[in-house]
TORKOL-4160 file (C-alpha; in steps of 0.2 Angstrom, whole numbers, padded with zeros to 4 digits, m for minus):
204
<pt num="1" X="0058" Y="m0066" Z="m0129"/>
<pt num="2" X="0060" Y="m0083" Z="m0132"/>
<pt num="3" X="0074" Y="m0093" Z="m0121"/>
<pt num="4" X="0078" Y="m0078" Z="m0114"/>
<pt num="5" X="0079" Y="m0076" Z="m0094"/>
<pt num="6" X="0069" Y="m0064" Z="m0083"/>
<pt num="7" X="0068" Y="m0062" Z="m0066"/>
<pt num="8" X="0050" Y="m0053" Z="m0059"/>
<pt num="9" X="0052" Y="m0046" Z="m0040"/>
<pt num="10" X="0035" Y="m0046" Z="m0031"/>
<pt num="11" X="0028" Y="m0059" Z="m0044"/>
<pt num="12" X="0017" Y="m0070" Z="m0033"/>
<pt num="13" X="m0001" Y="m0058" Z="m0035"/>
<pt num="14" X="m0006" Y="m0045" Z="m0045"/>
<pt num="15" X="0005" Y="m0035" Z="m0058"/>
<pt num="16" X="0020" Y="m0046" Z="m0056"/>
<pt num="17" X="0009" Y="m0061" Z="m0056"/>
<pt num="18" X="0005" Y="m0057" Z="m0073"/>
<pt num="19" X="0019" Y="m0049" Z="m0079"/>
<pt num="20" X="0027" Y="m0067" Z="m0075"/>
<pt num="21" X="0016" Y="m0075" Z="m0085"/>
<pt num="22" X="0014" Y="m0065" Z="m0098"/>
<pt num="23" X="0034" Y="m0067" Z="m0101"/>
<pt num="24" X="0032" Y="m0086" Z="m0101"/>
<pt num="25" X="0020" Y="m0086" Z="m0114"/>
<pt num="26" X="0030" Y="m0077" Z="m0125"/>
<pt num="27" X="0046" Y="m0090" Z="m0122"/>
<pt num="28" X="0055" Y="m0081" Z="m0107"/>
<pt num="29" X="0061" Y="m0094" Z="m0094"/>
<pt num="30" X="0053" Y="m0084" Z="m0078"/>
<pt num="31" X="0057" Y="m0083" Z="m0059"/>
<pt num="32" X="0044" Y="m0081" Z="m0049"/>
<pt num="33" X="0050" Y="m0073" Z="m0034"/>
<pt num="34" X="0041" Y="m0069" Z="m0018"/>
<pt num="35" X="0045" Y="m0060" Z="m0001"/>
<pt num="36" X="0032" Y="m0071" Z="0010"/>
<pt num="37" X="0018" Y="m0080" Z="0000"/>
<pt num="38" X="0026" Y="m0095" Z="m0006"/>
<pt num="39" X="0010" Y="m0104" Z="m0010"/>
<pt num="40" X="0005" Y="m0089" Z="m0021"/>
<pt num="41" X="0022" Y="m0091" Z="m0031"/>
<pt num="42" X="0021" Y="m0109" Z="m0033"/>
<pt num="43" X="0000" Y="m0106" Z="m0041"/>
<pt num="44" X="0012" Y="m0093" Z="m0053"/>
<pt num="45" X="0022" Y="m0106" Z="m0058"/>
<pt num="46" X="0011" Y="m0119" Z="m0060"/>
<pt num="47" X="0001" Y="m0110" Z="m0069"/>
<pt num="48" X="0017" Y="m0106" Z="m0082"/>
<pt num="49" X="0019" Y="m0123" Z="m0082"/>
<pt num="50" X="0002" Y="m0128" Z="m0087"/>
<pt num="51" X="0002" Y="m0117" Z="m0102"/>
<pt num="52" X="0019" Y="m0126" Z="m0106"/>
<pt num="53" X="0030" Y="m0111" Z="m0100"/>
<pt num="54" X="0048" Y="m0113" Z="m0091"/>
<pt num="55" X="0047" Y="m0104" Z="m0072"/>
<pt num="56" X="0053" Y="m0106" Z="m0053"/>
<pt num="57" X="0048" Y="m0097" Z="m0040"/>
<pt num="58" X="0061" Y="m0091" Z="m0029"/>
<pt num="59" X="0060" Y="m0082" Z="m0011"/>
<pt num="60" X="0073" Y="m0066" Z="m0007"/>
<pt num="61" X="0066" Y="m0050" Z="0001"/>
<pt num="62" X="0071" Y="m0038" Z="m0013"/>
<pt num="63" X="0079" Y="m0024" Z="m0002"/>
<pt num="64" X="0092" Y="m0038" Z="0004"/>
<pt num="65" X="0108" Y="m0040" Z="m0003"/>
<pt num="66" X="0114" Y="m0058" Z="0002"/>
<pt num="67" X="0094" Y="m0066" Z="m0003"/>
<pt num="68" X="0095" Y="m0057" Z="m0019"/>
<pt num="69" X="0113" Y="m0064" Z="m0022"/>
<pt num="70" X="0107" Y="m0080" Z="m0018"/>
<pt num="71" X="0092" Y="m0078" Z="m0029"/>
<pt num="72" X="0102" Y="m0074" Z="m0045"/>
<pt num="73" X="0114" Y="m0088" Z="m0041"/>
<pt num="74" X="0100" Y="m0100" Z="m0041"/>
<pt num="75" X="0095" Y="m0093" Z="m0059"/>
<pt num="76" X="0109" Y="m0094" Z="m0065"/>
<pt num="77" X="0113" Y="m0112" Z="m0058"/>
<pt num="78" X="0095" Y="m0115" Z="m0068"/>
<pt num="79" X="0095" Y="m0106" Z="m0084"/>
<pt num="80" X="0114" Y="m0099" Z="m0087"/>
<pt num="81" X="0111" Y="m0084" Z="m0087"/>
<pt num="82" X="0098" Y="m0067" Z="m0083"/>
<pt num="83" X="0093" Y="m0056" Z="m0097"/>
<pt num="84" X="0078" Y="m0045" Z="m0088"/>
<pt num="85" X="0072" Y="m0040" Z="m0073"/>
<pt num="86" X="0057" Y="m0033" Z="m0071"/>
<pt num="87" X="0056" Y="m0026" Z="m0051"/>
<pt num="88" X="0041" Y="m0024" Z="m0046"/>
<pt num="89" X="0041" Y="m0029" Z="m0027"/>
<pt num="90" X="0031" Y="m0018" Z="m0020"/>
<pt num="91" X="0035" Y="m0010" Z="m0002"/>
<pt num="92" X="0023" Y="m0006" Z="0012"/>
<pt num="93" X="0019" Y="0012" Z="0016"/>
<pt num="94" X="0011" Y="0025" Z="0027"/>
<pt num="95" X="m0008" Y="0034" Z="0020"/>
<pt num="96" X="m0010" Y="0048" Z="0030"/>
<pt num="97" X="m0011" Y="0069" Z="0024"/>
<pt num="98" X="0009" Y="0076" Z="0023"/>
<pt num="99" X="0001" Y="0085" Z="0040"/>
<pt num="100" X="m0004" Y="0069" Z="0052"/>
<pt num="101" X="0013" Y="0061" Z="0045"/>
<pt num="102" X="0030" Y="0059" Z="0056"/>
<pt num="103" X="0046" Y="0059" Z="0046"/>
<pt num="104" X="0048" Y="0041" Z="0050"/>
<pt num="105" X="0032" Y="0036" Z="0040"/>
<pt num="106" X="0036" Y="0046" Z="0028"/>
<pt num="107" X="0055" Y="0041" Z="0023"/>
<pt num="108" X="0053" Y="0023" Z="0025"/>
<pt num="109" X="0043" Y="0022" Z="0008"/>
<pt num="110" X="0056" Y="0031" Z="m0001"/>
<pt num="111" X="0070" Y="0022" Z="0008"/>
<pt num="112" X="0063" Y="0004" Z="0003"/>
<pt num="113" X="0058" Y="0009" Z="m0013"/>
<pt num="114" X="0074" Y="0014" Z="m0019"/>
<pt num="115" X="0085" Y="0001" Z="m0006"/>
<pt num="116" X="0076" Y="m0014" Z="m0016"/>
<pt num="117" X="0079" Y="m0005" Z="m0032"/>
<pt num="118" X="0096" Y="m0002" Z="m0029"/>
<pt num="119" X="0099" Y="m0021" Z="m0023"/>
<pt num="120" X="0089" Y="m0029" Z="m0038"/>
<pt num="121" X="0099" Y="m0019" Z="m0050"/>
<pt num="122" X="0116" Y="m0022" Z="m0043"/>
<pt num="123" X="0116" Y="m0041" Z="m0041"/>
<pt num="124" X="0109" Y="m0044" Z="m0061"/>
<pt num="125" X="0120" Y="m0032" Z="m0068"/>
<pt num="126" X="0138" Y="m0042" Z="m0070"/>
<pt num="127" X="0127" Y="m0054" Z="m0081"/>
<pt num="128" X="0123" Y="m0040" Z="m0089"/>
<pt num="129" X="0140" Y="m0032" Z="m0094"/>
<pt num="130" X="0146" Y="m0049" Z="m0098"/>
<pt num="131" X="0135" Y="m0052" Z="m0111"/>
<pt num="132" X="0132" Y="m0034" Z="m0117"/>
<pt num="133" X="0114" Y="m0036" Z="m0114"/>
<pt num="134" X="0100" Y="m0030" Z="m0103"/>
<pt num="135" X="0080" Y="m0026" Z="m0099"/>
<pt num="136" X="0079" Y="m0018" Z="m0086"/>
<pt num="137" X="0061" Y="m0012" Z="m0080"/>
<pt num="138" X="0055" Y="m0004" Z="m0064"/>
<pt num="139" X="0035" Y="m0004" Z="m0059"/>
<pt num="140" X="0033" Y="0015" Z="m0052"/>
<pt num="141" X="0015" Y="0022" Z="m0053"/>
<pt num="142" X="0005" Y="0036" Z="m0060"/>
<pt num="143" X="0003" Y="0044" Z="m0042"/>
<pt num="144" X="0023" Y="0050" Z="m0046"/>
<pt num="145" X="0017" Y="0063" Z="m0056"/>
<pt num="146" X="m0004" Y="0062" Z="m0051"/>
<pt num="147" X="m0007" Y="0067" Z="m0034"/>
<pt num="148" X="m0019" Y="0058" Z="m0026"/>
<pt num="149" X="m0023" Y="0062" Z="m0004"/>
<pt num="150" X="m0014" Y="0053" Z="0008"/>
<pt num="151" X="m0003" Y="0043" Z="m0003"/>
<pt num="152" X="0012" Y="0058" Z="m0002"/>
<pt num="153" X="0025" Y="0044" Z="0004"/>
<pt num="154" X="0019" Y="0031" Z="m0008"/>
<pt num="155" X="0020" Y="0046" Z="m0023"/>
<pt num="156" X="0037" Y="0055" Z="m0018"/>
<pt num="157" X="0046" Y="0038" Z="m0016"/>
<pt num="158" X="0039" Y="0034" Z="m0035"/>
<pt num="159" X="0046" Y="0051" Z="m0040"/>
<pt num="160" X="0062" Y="0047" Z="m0033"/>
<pt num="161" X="0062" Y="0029" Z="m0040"/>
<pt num="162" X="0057" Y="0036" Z="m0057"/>
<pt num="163" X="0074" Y="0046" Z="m0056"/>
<pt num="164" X="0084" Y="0035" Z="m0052"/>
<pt num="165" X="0078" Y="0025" Z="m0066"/>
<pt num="166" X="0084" Y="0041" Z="m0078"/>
<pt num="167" X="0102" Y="0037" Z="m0071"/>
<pt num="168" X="0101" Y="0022" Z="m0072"/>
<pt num="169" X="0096" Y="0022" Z="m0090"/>
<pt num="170" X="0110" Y="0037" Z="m0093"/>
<pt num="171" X="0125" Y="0024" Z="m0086"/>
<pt num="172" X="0122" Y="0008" Z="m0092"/>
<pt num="173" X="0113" Y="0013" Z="m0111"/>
<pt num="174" X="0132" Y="0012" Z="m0120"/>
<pt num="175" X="0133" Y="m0007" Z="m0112"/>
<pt num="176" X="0118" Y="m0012" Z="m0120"/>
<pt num="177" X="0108" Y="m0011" Z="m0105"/>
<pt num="178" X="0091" Y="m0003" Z="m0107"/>
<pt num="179" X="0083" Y="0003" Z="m0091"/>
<pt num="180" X="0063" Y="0010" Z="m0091"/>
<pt num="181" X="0050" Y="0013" Z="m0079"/>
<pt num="182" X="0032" Y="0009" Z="m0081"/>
<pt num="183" X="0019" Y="0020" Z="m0072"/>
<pt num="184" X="0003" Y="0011" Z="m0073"/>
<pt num="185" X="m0013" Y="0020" Z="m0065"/>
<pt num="186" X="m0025" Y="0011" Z="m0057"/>
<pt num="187" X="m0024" Y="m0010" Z="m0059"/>
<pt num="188" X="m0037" Y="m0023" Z="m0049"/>
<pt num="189" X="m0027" Y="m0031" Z="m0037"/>
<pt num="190" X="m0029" Y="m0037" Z="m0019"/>
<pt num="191" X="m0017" Y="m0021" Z="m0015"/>
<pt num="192" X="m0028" Y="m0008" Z="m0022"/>
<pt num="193" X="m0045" Y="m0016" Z="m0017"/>
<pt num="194" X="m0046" Y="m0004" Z="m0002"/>
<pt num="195" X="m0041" Y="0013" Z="m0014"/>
<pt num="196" X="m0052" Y="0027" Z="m0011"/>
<pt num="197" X="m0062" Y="0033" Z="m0028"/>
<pt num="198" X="m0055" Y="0050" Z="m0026"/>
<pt num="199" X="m0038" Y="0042" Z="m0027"/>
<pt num="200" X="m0042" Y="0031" Z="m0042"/>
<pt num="201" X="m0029" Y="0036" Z="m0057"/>
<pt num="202" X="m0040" Y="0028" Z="m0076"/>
<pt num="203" X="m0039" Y="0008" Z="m0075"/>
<pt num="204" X="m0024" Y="m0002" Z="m0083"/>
């Protein structure tokens, strides 16, 4: 892991927060980035930076094309190159039963999910294939394969993301370009303070 470069999505709280710090502590040069909470981002990379770690935080919305092209042109500009992206930015969603939920609700999950997984994947990977290497990993959940009520739209788009993954992994494996998902259960963030018990997948 050491000098290599990684980008984290949705790294200013929680999971990515973590996930940030934990690469920097194990060499990797880390960007932080954020949708909306630049102050979070900056305690992440301070944070890095006190422990002696390498980071910048970095704002795009990851379902956007021209902020994440931007994003990856400031890493490079930085640290060269990108070696990983771990994409985690999490979307908002709908928790209602399948019957109380409108199509709208229900497809917006699944068409963010997979918009920002889509985007993040496609702006690192000419880095990538240029140097014959790549990590890619992709934060689903364990409610893809657990129902859990009312989280339907949250679970299906996780399902789909999870797929998509598979292909991804199929394509790019011969380029030297690994892709995996990680489908952690419950983990004690500010996101999942309001989760009902029934709904509670084992604790990361």
């Amino acid at each position: 892991m050491d000098g290599k470069v990684a980008i984290v999505t949705g790294a200013s709280r929680g999971i990515g927060a973590a996930t940030a710090k934990t690469l920097a502590g194990r060499g990797a040069k880390v960007v932080v980035n954020y949708a909306r909470n630049a102050t979070a981002a900056k305690e992440v990379v301070a944070s890095i930076k006190e422990k002696g770690g390498e980071a910048i935080a970095i704002q795009a919305d990851a379902r956007n094309m021209e902020q994440m092209n931007n994003l990856v042109e400031e890493t490079v500009q930085a640290y060269e190159t990108v070696d990983i992206l771990v994409h985690n930015a999490g979307m908002n969603f709908v928790k209602k039963s399948f019957e109380d939920m409108l199509w709208d609700e229900f497809i917006q999950k699944t068409n963010d999910e997979l918009q920002a997984a889509f985007v993040s994947t496609k702006v690192v990977l000419p880095y990538m294939k240029k140097q014959h290497y790549g990590k890619l990993v992709y934060v689903s959940s364990g409610l893809s394969n657990h129902p859990g009520p009312n989280f339907i739209s949250h679970g299906t788009s996780k399902g789909a993301l999870n797929s998509f993954v598979k292909y991804i992994a199929q394509e790019l494996g011969n380029q030297g370009i690994t892709a995996n998902v990680v489908s952690p259960g419950l983990v004690e963030t500010d996101a999942t303070a309001s989760i009902p018990e029934e709904c509670q997948l084992p604790t990361t």
